[in-house]
NUZATOR-252240 format. One line per 10 residues: number of its first residue (from 1); their letters; for each residue y, x negated, z of C-alpha. Coordinates in steps of 0.5 Angstrom, whole numbers, m for minus. Layout:
N
NUM> A> Y:X:Z  ...
//
This chain:
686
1> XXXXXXXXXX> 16:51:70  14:58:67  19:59:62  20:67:61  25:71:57  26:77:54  26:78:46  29:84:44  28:86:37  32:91:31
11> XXXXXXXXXX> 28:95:27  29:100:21  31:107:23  28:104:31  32:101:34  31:96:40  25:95:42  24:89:47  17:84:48  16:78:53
21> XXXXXXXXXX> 14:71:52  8:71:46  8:78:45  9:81:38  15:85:36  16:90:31  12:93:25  6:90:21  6:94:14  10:100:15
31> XXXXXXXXXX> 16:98:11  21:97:17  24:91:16  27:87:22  34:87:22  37:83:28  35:81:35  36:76:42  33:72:45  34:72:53
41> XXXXXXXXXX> 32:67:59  31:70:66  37:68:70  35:63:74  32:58:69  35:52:70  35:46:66  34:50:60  38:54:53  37:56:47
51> XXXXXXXXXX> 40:57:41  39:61:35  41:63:27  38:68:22  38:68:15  41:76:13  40:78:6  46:79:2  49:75:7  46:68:7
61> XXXXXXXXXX> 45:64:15  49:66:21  52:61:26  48:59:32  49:63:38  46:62:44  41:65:49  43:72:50  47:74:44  45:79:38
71> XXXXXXXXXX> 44:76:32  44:80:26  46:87:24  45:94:27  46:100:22  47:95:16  41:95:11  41:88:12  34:85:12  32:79:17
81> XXXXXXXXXX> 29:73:12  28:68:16  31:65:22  30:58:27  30:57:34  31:51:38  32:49:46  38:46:49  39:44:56  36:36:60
91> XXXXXXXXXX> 31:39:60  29:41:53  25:34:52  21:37:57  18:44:52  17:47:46  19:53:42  15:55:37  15:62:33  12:65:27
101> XXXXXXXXXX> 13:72:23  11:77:19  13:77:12  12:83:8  7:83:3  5:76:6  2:76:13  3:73:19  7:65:18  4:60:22
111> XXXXXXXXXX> 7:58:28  14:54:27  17:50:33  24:47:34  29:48:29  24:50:23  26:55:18  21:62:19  21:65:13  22:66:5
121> XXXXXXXXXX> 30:65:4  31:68:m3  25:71:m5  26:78:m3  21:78:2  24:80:9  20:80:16  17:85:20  16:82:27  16:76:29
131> XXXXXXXXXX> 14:72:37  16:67:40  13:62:46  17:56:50  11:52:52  11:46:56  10:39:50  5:36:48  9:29:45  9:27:37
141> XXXXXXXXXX> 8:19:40  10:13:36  10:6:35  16:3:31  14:m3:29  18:m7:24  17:m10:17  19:m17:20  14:m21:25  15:m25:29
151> XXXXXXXXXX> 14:m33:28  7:m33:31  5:m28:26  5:m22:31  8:m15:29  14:m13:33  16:m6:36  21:m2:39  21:m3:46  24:0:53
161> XXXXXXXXXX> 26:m4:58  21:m4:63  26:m4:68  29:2:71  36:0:72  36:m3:65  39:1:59  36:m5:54  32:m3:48  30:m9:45
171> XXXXXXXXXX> 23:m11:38  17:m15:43  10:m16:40  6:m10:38  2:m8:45  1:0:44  4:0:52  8:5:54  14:2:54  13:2:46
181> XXXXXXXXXX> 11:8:45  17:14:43  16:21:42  19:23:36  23:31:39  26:34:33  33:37:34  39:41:31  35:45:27  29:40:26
191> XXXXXXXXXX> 34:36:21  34:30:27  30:28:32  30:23:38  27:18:41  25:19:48  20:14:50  14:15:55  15:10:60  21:12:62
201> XXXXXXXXXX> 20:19:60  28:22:61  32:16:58  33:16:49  35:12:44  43:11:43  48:8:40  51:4:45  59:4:46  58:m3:42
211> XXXXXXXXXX> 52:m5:36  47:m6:42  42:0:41  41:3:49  37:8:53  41:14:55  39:20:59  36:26:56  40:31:59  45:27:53
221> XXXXXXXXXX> 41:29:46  45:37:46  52:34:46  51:26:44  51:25:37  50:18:38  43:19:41  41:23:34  36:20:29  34:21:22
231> XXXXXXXXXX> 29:17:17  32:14:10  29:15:3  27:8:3  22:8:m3  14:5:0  11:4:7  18:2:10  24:6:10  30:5:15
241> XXXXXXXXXX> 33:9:21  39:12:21  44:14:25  45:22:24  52:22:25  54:15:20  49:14:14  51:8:13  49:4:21  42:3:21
251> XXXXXXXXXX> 36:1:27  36:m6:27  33:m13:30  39:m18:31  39:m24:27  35:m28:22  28:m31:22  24:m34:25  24:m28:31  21:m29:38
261> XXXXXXXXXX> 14:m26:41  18:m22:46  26:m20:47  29:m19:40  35:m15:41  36:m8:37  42:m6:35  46:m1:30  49:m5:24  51:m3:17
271> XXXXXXXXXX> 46:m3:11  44:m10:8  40:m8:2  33:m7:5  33:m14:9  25:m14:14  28:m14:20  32:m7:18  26:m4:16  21:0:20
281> XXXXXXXXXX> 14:4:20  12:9:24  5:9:27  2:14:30  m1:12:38  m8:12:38  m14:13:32  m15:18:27  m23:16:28  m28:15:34
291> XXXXXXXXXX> m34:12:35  m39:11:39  m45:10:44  m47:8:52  m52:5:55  m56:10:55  m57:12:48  m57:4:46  m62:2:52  m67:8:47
301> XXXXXXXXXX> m65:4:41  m67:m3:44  m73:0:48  m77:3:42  m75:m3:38  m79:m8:45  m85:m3:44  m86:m3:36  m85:m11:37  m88:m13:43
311> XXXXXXXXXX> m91:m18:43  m89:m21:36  m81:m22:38  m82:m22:45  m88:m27:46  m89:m34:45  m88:m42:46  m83:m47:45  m84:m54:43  m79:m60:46
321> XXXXXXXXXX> m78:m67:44  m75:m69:51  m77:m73:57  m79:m68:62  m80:m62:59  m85:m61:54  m86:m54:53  m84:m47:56  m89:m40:54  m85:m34:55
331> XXXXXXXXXX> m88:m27:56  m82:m21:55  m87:m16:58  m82:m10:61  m77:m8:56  m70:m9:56  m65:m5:60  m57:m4:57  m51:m4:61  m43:m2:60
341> XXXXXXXXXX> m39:m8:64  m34:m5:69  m29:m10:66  m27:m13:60  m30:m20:60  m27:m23:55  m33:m29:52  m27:m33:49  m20:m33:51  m18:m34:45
351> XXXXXXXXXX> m21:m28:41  m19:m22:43  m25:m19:39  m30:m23:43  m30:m18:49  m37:m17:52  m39:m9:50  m46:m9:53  m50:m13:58  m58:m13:56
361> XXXXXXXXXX> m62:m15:62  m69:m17:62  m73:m17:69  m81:m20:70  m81:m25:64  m87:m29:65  m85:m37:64  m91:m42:64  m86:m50:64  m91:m57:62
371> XXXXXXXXXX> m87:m63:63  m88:m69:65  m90:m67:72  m95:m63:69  m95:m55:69  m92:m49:73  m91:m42:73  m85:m38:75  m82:m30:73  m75:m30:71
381> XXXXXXXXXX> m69:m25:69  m65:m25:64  m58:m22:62  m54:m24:56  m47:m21:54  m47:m18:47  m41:m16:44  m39:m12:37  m38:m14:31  m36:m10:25
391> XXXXXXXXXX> m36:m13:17  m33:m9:10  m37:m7:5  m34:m4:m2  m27:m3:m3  m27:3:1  m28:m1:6  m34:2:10  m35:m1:16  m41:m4:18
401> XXXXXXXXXX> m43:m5:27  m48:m9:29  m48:m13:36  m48:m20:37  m51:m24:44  m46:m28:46  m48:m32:52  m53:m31:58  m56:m33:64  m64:m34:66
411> XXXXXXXXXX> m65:m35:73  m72:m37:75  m74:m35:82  m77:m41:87  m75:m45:82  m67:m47:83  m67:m53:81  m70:m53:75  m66:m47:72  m60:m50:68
421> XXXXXXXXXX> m64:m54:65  m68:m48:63  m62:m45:59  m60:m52:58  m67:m51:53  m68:m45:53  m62:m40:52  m59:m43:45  m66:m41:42  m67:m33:46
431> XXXXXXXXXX> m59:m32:43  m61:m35:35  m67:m31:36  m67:m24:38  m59:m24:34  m62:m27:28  m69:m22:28  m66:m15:32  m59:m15:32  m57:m17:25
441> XXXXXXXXXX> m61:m13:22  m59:m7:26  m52:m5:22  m50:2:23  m44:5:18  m38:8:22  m33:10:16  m35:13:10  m30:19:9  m28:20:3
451> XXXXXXXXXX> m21:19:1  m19:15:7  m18:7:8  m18:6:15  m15:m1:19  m19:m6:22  m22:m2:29  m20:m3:36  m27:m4:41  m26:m1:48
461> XXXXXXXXXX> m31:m1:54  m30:5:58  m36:5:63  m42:7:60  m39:9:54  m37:3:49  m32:6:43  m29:3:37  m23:7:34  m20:6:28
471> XXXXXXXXXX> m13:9:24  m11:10:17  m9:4:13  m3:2:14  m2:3:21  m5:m1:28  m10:2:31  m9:3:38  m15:5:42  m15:11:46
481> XXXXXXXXXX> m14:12:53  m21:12:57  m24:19:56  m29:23:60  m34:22:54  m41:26:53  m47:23:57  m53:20:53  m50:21:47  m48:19:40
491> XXXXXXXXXX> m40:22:38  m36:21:32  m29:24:33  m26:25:28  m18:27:26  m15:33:24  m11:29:19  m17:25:17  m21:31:15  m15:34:12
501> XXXXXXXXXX> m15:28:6  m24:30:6  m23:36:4  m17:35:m1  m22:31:m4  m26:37:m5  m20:41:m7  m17:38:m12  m23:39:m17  m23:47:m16
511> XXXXXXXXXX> m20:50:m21  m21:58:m21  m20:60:m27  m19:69:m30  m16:74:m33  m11:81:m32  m11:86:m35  m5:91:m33  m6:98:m37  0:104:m36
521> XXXXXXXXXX> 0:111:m39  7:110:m40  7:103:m45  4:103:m52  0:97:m51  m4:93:m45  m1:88:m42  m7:81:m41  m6:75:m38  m10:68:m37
531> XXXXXXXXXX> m9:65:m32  m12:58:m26  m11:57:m18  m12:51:m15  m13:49:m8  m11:43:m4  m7:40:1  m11:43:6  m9:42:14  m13:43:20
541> XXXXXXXXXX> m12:46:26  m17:44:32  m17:48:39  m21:44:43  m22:51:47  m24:54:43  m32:51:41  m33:50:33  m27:54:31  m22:51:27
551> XXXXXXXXXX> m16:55:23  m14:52:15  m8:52:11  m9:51:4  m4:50:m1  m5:55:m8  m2:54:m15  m3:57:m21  m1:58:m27  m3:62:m34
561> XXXXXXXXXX> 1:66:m40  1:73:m41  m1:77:m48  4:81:m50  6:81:m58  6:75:m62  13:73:m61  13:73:m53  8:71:m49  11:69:m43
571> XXXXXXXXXX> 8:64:m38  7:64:m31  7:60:m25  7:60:m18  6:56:m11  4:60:m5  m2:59:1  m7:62:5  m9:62:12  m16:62:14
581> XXXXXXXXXX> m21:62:20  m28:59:20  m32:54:25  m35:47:24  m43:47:23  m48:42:23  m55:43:17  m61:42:18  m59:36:13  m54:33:19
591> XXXXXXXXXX> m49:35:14  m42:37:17  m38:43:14  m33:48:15  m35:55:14  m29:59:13  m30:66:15  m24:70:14  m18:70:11  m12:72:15
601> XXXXXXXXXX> m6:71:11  m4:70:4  3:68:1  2:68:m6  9:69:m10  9:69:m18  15:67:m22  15:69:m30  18:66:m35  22:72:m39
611> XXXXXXXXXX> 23:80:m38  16:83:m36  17:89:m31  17:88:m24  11:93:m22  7:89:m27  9:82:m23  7:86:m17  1:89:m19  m1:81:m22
621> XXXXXXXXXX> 0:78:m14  m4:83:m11  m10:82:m17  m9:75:m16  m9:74:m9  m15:78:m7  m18:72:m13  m15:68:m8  m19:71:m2  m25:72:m4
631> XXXXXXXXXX> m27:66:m8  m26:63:0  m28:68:4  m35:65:6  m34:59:3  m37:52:6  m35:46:5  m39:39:6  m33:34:11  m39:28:13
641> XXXXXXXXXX> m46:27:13  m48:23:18  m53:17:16  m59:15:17  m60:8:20  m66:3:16  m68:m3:18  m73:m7:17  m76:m12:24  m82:m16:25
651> XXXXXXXXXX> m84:m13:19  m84:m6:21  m79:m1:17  m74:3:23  m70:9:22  m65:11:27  m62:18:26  m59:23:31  m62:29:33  m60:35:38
661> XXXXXXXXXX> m53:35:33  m47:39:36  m39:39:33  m34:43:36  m27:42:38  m25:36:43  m18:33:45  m17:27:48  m12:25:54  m7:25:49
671> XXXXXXXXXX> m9:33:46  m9:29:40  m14:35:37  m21:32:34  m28:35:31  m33:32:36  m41:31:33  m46:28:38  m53:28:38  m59:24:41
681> XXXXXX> m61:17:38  m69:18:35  m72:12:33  m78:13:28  m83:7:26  m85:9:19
//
């Protein structure tokens, strides 16, 4: 469903100006504050309401008033400062709304959605125009896993009954499934959220009309309170679930432990002084980290490597002590072809991590049999299932991938009745070898980004691309759904939070220190002031639409003293950000940056401490927030190089590096937004 609506604003000395969905309303730097408006559906939207307040200066927050009503003044002098909005109705699961402003003096807000407050409330600043979309959703997924594991060691997570006659939410083993993964949809003004699951994507978490939490329709969150969640201020990595309405009752596994695998069930009960079982972590669905390859680019590797090295590891004889075969010869000649299974084939039932990734298959091996019945000759194929392994390296940790053959099968033409004894001899000797000699040596880096720790990774065979996802420690890798990835390539997708915590990295050691002087005609002496900006806490925004470009967010806080006589040196402070546009490039040097290109807010907000003229702090934001603006515009900033791969086989040294790098803007099927870099694998023989 479209969602239309009309906006009508209140300007200064203007009057009532209408806009449609997204389309800005009012002024941008003329002095014409915003003073009140409305927001109106079109008639026959059903299923869907809205409701909104206003932050009126002199006169604080108003009540909520529903769609269509005018919220604000006409006439009074009273300036906008800031407002929320939020949907009502069965179907606000189903959108979002989302709406930014322009603040004077301070540029356009980023966009805000459901219930968030846009504005700067206390500050004197007031808002000039605002726009206002209702778009369809993208969820906020989560797994709530609790700190209390089962008796097999196995995490437990919130789950929803698979069946759709049950209102049952019961705490099973940790799977990732749908059923366990819950959208967190904040509401009443952004100040609770509820808990709507995937599977059943129209039922939510409730307080039962006993302890037993349950699923309720979604058309309940807007008048229920029951259905209303909060997070605690549990100290550490676990905190509590709280009902909105009772601070006291809590999400809770029934019971003491030892807990069951499956079937565990959730209730609401009074706080017991932070017990495992009434403790919970929310985990983000899905990686914070992506990477891998397809058959084709390690079918490049593994033939460059056969043409180095033949026939040194690839050709020779082996020796055995038995009654009917003495010796067999072999001769690899062809060079090894590489596939991605179309199922999970998993070589140990056991160990989830001995899931085949890769088949490396041989064609037109000569073999040459001595026995006891004398000599012959056969050609033969070969197929040996590979799977990947990762080991720790430093306290970061930096995970290293390397492959490992498992198992395989030769099959000998015109000679079947000799072909398990031929891998019965043989086959140990060709795993050990070709492990031991090629992919041992083979060990590629996947993570080394500053700043971040990342859990233990997932591998996932999504024909003919193999990935291996990972998520920031603490929480549990959940791999991806299968995605259409770059063919022939090499891809590393990394998150926008990951990258947030690179950059912050480089931040944090930035200090850009200066001086202001402030001369007035009208005064007797110059007023001059030291002062320092920091930058930090920088948030990524990708659009996977839109190639390389990029939006950041980035923190400023400074501080200084001015000059002014002996005895009043008052000191400053200030908090603020700036909005920036740039791009994702990759150097000559494999090297990923972000360039930033231009600056298209700054809020920078200067306190003082002790009487200094108003004109004069004023002036002092402007000098300083152009300070601000200048030492970024243009400026680039190193997220990751990529590395090169060396290693030394049969006596030759190996270097594996990307070339025809790319990096742009990429989303999953879960529009978890990432930076894609892709390139082809090129072996060098140095």
């Amino acid at each position: 469903m479209t969602v239309r609506f009309d906006v009508l604003a209140h300007i200064q000395n203007e009057g009532d100006v209408h806009a449609g969905p997204g389309e800005y309303v009012g002024t941008r730097g003329t002095g014409q504050r915003l003073e009140g408006f409305a927001i109106t559906l079109e008639p026959w939207t059903r299923g869907l309401g809205l409701r909104y307040r206003a932050d009126l200066r002199g006169q604080g927050d108003t009540g909520w008033v529903a769609g269509g009503l005018f919220v604000g003044t006409r006439g009074q002098g009273r300036a906008l400062e800031g407002f929320r909005v939020e949907l009502s109705g069965e179907c606000l699961a189903d959108y979002d709304v989302l709406y930014m402003a322009n603040i004077s003096g301070g540029g356009d807000t980023e966009w805000l959605a459901n219930g968030e407050y846009c504005g700067l409330r206390g500050q004197g600043r007031y808002i000039d125009g605002l726009a206002i979309r209702i778009m369809p959703r993208r969820p906020d997924y989560r797994v709530l896993v609790s700190k209390a594991a089962s008796r097999n060691g196995k995490p437990l997570a919130i789950t929803a009954s698979g069946s759709p006659r049950s209102a049952d939410v019961v705490v099973s083993a940790l799977d990732g499934s749908d059923l366990q993964t819950w959208d967190r949809r904040p509401v009443c003004g952004a100040e609770g959220y509820a808990l709507i699951n995937r599977a059943r994507p129209n039922m939510c978490i409730a307080r039962g009309p006993g302890p037993q939490a349950v699923l309720k329709h979604v058309s309940e969150i807007d008048t229920n309170d029951h259905c209303l969640w909060l997070d605690d201020t549990v100290p550490g990595d676990w905190n509590a679930i709280r009902s909105k309405t009772d601070l006291e009752l809590k999400l809770n596994m029934r019971g003491d432990p030892p807990y069951a695998d499956q079937g565990n069930a959730l209730i609401v009960h009074p706080w017991s002084r932070a017990a495992a079982n009434e403790l919970w972590q929310s985990r983000k669905l899905g990686c914070d980290l992506i990477a891998g390859t397809d058959a084709v680019a390690t079918g490049d590797i593994l033939r460059a490597i056969h043409q180095s090295c033949y026939p040194d590891l690839f050709k020779g004889a082996l020796t055995f002590q038995s009654s009917d075969i003495s010796r067999i010869a072999f001769d690899f000649a062809c060079a090894p072809m590489v596939g991605v299974p179309f199922s999970e084939i998993p070589m140990d039932p056991a160990d989830p991590s001995s899931l085949a990734a890769f088949v490396v298959a041989f064609e037109g091996i000569e073999l040459t049999v001595e026995g006891a019945d004398g000599a012959w000759t056969a050609t033969a194929s070969l197929e040996m299932l590979a799977r990947v392994r990762f080991q720790t390296y430093g306290s970061s940790p930096v995970y290293m991938m390397t492959l490992e053959l498992l198992k395989g099968w030769l099959r000998v033409e015109r000679h079947p009745e000799a072909e398990a004894r031929l891998n019965e001899l043989l086959m140990p000797w060709l795993i050990a070898h070709f492990n031991l000699q090629i992919f041992a040596p083979l060990r590629i880096p996947l993570v080394g980004l500053p700043g971040n720790q990342f859990s233990a990774p997932v591998v996932t065979v999504q024909p003919p691309c193999v990935t291996a996802a990972f998520a920031k420690a603490p929480h549990t890798t959940i791999a991806p759904r299968p995605t259409a990835w770059p063919f022939g390539r090499v891809l590393t997708g990394i998150g926008t939070s990951t990258l947030d915590t690179v950059l912050g990295e480089t931040l944090a050691g930035i200090e850009v220190y200066d001086s202001w002087t402030y001369t007035d005609p009208g005064r007797s002496f110059d007023l001059r002031v030291y002062y320092r900006i920091r930058l930090g806490n920088p948030h990524f925004s990708i659009f996977p639409s839109s190639g390389n470009q990029c939006r950041l967010r980035i923190d400023l806080r400074g501080d200084g003293v001015f000059e002014i006589r002996d005895d009043f040196n008052p000191r400053v402070w200030s908090d603020g950000y700036v909005n920036c546009s740039g791009r994702l490039i990759v150097k000559d040097d494999k090297t990923i940056e972000v360039v930033v290109e231009s600056i298209d807010a700054i809020v920078f907000d200067w306190s003082v401490a002790g009487e200094v003229y108003p004109d004069v702090t004023l002036a002092f934001g402007v000098a300083t927030g152009k300070v601000a603006s200048d030492y970024l515009r243009g400026r680039s900033f190193t997220l990751y190089s990529l590395p090169t791969i060396k290693a030394g086989i049969a006596g030759r040294n190996f270097e594996i590096t990307l070339r025809d790098l790319d990096v742009g803007g990429f989303a999953d099927t879960e529009q978890r937004p990432m930076a894609l870099v892709t390139g082809m694998a090129t072996v060098a023989v140095k």
